[in-house]
N, C-alpha and C positions, 0 to 999 in steps of 0.2 A: 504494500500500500504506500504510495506516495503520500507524505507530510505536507501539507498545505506552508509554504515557504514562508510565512507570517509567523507560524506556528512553533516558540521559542520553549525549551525545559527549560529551568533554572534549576541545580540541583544543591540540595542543603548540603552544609556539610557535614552531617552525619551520614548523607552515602559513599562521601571517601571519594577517591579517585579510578576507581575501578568502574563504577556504575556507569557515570557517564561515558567514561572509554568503550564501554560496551554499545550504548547508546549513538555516539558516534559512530562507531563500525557499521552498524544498519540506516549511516544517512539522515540518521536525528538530529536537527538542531540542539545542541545542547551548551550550555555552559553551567561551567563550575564557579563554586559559593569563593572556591581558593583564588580565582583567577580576577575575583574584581573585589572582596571586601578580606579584611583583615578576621583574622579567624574570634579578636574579640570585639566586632562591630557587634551590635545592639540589634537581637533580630527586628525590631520595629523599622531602625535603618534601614536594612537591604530589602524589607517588605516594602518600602514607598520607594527603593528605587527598582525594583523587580519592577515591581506596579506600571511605575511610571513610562516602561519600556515594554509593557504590554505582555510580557512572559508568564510564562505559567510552572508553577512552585511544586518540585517534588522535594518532599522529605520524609523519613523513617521513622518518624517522633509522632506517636501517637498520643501524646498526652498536649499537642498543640492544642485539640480543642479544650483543654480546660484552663486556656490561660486567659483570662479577658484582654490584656495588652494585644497578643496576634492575634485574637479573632475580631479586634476591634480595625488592627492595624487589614487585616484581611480585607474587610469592610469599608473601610476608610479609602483602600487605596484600589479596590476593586480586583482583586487579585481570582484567581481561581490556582489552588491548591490542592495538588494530590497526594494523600498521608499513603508510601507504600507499604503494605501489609504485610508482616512474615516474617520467621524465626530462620529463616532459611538465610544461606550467603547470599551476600552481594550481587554475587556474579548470578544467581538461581534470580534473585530479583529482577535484575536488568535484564537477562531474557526473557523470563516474565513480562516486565513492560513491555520490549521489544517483540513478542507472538500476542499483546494482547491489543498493541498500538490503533487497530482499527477501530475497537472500542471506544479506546482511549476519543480519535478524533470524531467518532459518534459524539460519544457524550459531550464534550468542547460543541460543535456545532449547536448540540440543542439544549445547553444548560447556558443561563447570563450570567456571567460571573459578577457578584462576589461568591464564591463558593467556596466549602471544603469537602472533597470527597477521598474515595478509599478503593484503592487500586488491590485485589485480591489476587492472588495466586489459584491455580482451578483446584478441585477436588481431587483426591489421590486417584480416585476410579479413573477420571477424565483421563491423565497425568499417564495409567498402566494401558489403558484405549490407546491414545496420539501423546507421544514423548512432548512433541511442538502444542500440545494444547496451550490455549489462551485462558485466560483469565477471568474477570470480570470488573467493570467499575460499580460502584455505588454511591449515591451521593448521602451526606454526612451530616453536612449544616448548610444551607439557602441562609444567606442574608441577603441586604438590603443596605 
């Protein structure tokens, strides 16, 4: 599936630098948290400059929603935000995003962002069916 060329990751820095490398290799715009903010910027900081450059936020931190500061800054700066799902490596992650990416640009097309949703890994069953199965997205919090 071709990426809509508008269409920017921004990756937190809790996926490391593997993630995105993966992400890249399949032709994903991607950029890393490493390559434009310092590692003790203020995630409010890099939330209003993500924002402001129209990219859309993955990180591995599912306790974002409970923070009021990011989900305000979410909010504030219009972001759309995907929390990825999973106990599994990195690398099992990032091809996860990468075989479920069609979803992925489904959902973008028909959700307005501000959002936070949750990019899941498929079912084991799926997983022993097709090795390449995809995943699922689901959305988490709708603001406004």
């Amino acid at each position: 599936m071709n990426v809509p060329p508008e269409c920017v990751f921004f990756t937190d820095r809790d996926l490391g630098k593997l993630f995105p490398a993966i992400l890249k290799q399949a032709a994903i715009h991607v950029e890393r948290h490493g390559d434009h903010f310092a590692d003790d910027v203020k995630d409010e900081e890099w939330l209003r400059i993500v924002g402001q450059r129209d990219w859309y936020v993955l990180t591995h931190d599912k306790r974002i929603r409970y923070r009021p500061a990011e989900i305000a800054a979410v909010s504030r700066f219009k972001l759309g935000l995907f929390v990825i799902v999973g106990k599994a490596p990195l690398a099992e992650l990032a091809q996860n995003f990468v075989f479920t990416l069609p979803k992925i640009i489904k959902f973008i097309e028909e959700t307005p962002r501000p959002f936070i949703a949750r990019i899941y890994r498929p079912e084991q069953a799926s997983l022993r069916r097709k090795a390449r199965a995809s995943g699922y997205v689901k959305l988490w919090v709708a603001l406004e």
